[in-house]
C-alpha positions in Angstrom: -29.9 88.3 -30.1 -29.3 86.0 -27.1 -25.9 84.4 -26.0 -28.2 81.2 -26.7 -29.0 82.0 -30.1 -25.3 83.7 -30.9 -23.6 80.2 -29.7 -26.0 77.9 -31.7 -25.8 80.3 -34.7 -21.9 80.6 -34.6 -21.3 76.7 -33.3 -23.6 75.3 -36.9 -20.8 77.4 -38.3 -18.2 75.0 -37.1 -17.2 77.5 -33.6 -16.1 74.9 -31.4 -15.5 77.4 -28.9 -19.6 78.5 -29.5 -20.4 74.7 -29.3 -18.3 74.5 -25.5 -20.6 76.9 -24.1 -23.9 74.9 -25.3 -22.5 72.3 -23.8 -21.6 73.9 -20.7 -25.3 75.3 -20.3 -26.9 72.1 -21.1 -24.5 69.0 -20.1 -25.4 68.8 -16.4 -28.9 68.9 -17.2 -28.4 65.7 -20.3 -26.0 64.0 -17.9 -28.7 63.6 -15.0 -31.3 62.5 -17.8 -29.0 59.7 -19.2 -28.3 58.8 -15.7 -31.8 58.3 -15.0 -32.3 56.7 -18.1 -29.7 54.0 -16.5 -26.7 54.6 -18.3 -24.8 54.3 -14.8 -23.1 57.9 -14.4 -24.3 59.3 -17.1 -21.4 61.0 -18.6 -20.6 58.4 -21.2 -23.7 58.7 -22.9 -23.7 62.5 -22.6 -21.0 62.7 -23.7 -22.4 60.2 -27.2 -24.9 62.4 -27.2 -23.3 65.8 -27.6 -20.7 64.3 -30.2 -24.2 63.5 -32.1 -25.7 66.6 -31.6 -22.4 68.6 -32.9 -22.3 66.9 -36.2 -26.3 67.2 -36.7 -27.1 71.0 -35.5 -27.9 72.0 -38.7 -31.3 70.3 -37.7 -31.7 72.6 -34.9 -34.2 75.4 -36.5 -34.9 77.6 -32.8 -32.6 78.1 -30.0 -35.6 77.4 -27.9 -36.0 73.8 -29.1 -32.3 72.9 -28.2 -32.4 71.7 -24.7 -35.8 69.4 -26.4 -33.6 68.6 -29.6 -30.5 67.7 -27.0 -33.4 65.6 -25.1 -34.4 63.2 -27.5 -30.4 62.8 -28.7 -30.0 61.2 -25.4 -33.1 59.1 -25.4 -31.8 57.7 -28.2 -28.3 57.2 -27.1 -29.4 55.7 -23.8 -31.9 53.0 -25.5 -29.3 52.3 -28.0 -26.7 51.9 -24.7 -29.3 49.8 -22.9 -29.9 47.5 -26.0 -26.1 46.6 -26.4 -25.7 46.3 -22.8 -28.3 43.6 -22.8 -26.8 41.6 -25.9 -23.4 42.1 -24.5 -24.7 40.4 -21.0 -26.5 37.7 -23.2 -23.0 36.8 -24.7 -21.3 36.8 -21.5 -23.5 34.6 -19.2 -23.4 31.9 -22.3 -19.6 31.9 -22.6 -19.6 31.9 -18.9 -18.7 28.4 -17.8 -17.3 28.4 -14.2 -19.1 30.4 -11.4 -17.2 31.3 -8.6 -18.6 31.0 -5.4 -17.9 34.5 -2.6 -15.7 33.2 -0.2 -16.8 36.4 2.1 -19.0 38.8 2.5 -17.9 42.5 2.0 -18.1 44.2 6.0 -20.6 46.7 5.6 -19.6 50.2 5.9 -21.2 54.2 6.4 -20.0 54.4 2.2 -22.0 51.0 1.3 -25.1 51.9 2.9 -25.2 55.5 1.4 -24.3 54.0 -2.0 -27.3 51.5 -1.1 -29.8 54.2 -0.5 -28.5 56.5 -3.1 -29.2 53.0 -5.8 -32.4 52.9 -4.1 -33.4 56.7 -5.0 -32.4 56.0 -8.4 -34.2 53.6 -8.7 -36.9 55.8 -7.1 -36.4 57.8 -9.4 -36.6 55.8 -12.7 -39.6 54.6 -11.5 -41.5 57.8 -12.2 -43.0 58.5 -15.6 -40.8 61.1 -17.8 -42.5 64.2 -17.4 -42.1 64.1 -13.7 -38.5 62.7 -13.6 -37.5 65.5 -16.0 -39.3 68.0 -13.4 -37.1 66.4 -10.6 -34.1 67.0 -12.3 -35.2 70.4 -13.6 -35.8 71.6 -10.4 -32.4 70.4 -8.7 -30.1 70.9 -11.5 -31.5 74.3 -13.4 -31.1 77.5 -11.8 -34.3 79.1 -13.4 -36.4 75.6 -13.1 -39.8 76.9 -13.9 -38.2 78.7 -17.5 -36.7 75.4 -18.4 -39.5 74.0 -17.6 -41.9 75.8 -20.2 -38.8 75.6 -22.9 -38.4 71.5 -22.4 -41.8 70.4 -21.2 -44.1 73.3 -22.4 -45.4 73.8 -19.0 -46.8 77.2 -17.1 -45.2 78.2 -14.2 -47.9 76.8 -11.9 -47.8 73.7 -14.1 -44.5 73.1 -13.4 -44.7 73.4 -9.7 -48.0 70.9 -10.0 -46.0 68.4 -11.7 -43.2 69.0 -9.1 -45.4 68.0 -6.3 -46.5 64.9 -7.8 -43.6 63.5 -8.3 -42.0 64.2 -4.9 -45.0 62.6 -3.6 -44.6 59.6 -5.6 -41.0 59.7 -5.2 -41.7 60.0 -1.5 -44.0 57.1 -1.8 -41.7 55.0 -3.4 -38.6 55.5 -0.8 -41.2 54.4 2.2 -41.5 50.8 0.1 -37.8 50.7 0.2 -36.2 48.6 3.1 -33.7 50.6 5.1 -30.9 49.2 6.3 
């Protein structure tokens, strides 16, 4: 028995200690996916999402479907997040009624140009279809990427590393378009 399958057995049991260590293996991973899903840093829909997935992992049937199972949690979390960010800013710009004008410009600094080009790969980024964003973040947040790979995505090896290039090369693509400052 793995420490995976030992955690998810003992954590449906009600082990919150079992449950920490799921979401220490997993929470960097689902915090990058719901920050590329828009949900700013991430951590507050993570964070909605393993709350969720605590009170329904009686659903979970394999140990090997978790990190999936955790997935679509999140999607869901994240669209739900978007939705109510959109009424909220619907609500706000009509009880809006004076606009102020900027009386100056912020002076531009070494920090507001990195935090523009780090927006920029994000939105780089969130441009890409799922598979390859997932393989982006795979590869730079997993320590075995090409195993989490085949256990979220259901790709080979060489699969993985095919989807990889792609999406560097489209993410590469997509940071030429971008206007440096």
């Amino acid at each position: 028995m793995t420490p995976e399958d030992r955690d998810l057995t003992a954590a449906k049991a009600g082990d919150h200690a079992a449950f920490a260590r799921i979401y220490d293996r997993h929470s960097a991973f689902v915090i990058s996916y719901c920050r590329s899903r828009g949900d700013g840093d991430g951590t507050d829909a993570a964070q909605e999402a393993f709350l969720r997935a605590f009170d329904l992992l009686d659903q979970v049937v394999s140990p090997n479907a978790l990190r999936s199972w955790l997935i679509g949690i999140s999607r869901r979390v994240c669209a739900e997040r978007r939705r109510a960010l959109r009424r909220r800013n619907h609500h706000e710009e009509q009880a809006m009624t004076i606009r102020l004008a900027a009386i100056e410009q912020p002076r531009v600094t070494d920090d507001a140009i990195r935090a523009e080009r780090m927006q920029s790969l994000t939105h780089a980024i969130n441009t890409l279809p799922d598979d390859e964003r997932l393989a982006i973040h795979l590869f730079y947040l997993e320590d075995d990427a090409a195993n989490a790979a085949a256990e979220t995505l259901g790709l080979s090896r060489s699969g993985f590393y095919k989807l990889l290039a792609r999406a560097r090369q489209r993410l590469a693509n997509a940071m030429r378009e971008v206007p440096q400052s």
